[in-house]
VMD Tcl script that draws the C-alpha trace (Angstrom):
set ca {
  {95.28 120.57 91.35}
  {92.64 122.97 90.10}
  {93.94 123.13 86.64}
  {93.93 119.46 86.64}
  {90.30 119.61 87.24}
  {90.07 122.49 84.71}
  {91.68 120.04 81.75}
  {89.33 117.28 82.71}
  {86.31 119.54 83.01}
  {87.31 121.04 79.39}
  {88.04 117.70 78.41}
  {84.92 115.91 79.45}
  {82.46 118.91 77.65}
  {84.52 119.22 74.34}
  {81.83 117.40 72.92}
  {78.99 119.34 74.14}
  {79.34 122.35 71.90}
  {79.91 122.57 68.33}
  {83.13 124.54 66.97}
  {82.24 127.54 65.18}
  {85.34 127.28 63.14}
  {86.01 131.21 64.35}
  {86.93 133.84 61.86}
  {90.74 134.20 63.11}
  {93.08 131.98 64.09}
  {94.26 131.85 67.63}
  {97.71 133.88 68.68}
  {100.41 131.57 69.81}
  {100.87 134.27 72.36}
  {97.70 132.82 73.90}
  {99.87 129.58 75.09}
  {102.74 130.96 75.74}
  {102.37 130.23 79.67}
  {100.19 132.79 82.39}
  {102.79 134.75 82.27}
  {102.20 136.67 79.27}
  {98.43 137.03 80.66}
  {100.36 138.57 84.03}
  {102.13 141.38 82.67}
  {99.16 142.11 80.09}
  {96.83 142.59 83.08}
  {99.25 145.68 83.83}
  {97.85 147.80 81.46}
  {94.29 147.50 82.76}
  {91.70 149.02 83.84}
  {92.33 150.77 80.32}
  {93.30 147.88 78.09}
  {95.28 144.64 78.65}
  {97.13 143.42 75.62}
  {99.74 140.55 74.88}
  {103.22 140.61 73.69}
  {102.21 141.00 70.03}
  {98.79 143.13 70.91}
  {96.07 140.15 71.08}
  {93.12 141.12 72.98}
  {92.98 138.86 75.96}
  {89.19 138.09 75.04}
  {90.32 137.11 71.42}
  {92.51 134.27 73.32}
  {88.95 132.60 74.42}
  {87.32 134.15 71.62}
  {89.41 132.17 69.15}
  {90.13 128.72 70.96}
  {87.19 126.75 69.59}
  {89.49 123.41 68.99}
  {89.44 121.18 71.81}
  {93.20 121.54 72.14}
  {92.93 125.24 71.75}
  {90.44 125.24 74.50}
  {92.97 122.69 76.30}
  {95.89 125.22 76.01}
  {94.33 128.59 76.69}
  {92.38 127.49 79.53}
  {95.25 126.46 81.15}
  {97.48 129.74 80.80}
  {94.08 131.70 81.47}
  {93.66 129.79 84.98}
  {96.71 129.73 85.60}
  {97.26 133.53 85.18}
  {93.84 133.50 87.44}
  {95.34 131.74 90.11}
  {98.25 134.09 90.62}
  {96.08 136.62 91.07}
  {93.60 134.69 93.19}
  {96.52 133.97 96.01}
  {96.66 138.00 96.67}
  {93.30 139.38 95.64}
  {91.43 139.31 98.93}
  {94.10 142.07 100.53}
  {95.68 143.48 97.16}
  {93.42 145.59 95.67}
  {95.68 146.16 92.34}
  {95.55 142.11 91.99}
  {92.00 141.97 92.79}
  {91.44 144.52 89.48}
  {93.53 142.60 87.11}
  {91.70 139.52 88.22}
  {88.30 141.19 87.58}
  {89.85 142.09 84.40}
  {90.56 139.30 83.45}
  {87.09 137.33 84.41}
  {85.79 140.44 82.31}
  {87.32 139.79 79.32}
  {87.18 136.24 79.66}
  {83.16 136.92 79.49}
  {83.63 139.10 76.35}
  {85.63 136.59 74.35}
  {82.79 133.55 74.87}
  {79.90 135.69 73.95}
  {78.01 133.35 72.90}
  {79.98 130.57 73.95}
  {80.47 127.19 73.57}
  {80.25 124.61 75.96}
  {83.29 124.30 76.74}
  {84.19 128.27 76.68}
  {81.16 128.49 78.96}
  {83.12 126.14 81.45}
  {85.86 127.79 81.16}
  {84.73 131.58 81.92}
  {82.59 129.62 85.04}
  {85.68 128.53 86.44}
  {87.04 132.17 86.20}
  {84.12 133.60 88.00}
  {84.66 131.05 90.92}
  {88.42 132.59 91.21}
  {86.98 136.37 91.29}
  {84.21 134.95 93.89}
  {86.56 136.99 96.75}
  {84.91 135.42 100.17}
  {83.68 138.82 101.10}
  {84.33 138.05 105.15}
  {87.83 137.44 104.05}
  {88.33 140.21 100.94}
  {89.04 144.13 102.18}
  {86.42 146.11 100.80}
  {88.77 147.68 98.28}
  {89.53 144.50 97.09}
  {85.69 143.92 96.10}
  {84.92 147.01 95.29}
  {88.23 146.47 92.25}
  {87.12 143.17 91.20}
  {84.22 144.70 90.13}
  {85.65 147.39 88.71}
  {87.76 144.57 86.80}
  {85.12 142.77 85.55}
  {83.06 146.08 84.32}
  {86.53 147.26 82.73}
  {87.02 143.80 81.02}
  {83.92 143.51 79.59}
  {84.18 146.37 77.80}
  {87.37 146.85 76.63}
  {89.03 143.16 77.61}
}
mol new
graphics top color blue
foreach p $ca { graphics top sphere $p radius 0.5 }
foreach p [lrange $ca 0 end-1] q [lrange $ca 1 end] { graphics top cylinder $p $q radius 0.2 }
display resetview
């Protein structure tokens, strides 16, 4: 149901935001499912890479089609919810989401519209209710998002 939302919300502001055209093309192993974005998120705090080495923040980074965008963003929040379901008492999940809010920030720099939405959406699934979260579990989704931004 959320990514439903997600496609229509990425749907509706496609038009908002102009396409930069972006200097590289986007991996296919971008779309390949959340999966891919899963096992990736294994590698961080230190660096989370796809299959065939993408960057996850070059995944938002270069989706600046509307179908792109479309694709990506559902893998991406897909991969988010995973995490999401075991954050608040798993303090390894609650890392690789952080991680993966943090790169998801580094990749729209300066965004688009629509990338804007999408990293939004992100943070909302990283937002750990803190009466529910352990404090480990904050205290690594931070460290996530810190770890993304820098090196996502």
């Amino acid at each position: 149901m959320r990514r439903l939302a997600l496609l229509v919300a990425v749907a509706a502001a496609a038009g908002c935001g102009p396409s930069d055209g972006g200097d590289a093309p986007l991996s296919p192993a971008c779309t390949e499912g959340p999966g891919p974005f899963v096992q990736a998120l294994r590698g961080a705090p230190k660096e989370a890479r796809l299959g065939d080495g993408t960057p996850l923040s070059a995944c938002i980074d270069g989706a600046t089609s509307e179908a792109d965008l479309q694709n990506v963003g559902l893998e991406v929040t897909a991969a988010a919810e995973q995490l999401e379901d075991r954050a608040t008492n798993d303090e390894r999940a609650a890392l690789e989401l952080g991680f993966l809010v943090g790169a998801a920030r580094r990749g729209a720099g300066a965004a688009t519209a629509v990338q804007a939405e999408l990293v939004r959406r992100l943070e909302r699934s990283a937002a750990l209710d803190p009466d529910a979260a352990t404090p480990a579990a904050l205290r690594a989704v931070t460290e996530g998002l810190k770890a993304g931004e820098a090196r996502g």
